[in-house]
C-alpha positions in Angstrom: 99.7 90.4 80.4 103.3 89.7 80.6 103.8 90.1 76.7 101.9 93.7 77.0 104.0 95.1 79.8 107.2 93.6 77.6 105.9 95.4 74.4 105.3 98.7 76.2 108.6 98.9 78.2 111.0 97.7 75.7 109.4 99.6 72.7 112.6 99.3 70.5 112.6 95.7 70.8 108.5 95.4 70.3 109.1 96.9 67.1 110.9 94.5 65.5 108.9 91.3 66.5 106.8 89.6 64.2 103.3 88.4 64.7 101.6 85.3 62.5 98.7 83.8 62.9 98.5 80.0 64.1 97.1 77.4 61.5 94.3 75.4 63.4 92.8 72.4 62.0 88.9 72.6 63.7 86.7 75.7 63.8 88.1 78.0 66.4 85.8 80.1 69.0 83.7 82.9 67.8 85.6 86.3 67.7 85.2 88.4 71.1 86.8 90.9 73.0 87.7 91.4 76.6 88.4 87.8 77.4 90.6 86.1 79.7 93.5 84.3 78.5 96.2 81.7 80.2 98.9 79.7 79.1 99.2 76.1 80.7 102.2 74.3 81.1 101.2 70.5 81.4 99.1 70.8 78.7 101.3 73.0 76.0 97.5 75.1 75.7 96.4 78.3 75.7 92.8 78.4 77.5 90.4 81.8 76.7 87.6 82.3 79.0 84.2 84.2 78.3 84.5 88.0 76.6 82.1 90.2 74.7 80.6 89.6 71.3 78.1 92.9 71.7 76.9 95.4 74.0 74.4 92.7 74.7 76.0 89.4 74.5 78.6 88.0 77.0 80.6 84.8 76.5 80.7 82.3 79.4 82.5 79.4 77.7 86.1 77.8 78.1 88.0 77.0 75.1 91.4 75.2 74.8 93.9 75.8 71.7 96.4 72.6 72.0 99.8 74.0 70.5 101.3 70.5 69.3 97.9 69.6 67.4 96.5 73.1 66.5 92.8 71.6 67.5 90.2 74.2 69.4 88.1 72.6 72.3 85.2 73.6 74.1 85.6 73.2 77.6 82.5 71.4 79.4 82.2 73.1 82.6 80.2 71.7 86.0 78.8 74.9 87.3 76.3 77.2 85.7 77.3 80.0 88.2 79.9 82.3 86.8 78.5 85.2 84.9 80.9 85.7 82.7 84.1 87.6 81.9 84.2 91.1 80.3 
């Protein structure tokens, strides 16, 4: 969220950043939309939680992109509970 509100109040500098996509070296989630994203710290990861694939289909996993290996985890979680993120 921080990067958005940077982008849209310093549009002048926004413009002039450049974007690339981040080799991986394992099959990364399937694409979505309206997930949840975090960086964290200790592990030097970015974790995305659930999202939308469809009008019909929400995501309720936890993945894990390590930025010093470039590998994509699935999360196990303990609770069946949460419905989701959208």
């Amino acid at each position: 969220m921080m990067i958005l509100h940077f982008l849209l109040l310093f549009p002048t500098i926004s413009a002039s950043l450049n974007f690339t996509r981040l080799p991986y070296t394992n099959p990364p989630p399937p694409a979505r939309c309206y997930n949840a994203m975090d960086y964290d710290p200790v592990t030097n990861s970015l974790i995305i939680f659930g999202g939308i694939k469809s009008n019909t289909e929400l995501y309720r996993d936890i993945w894990q992109f390590e930025l010093n290996t470039k590998l994509w985890n699935m999360l196990e979680t303990t609770s069946s509970y949460y419905l989701g993120m959208f």
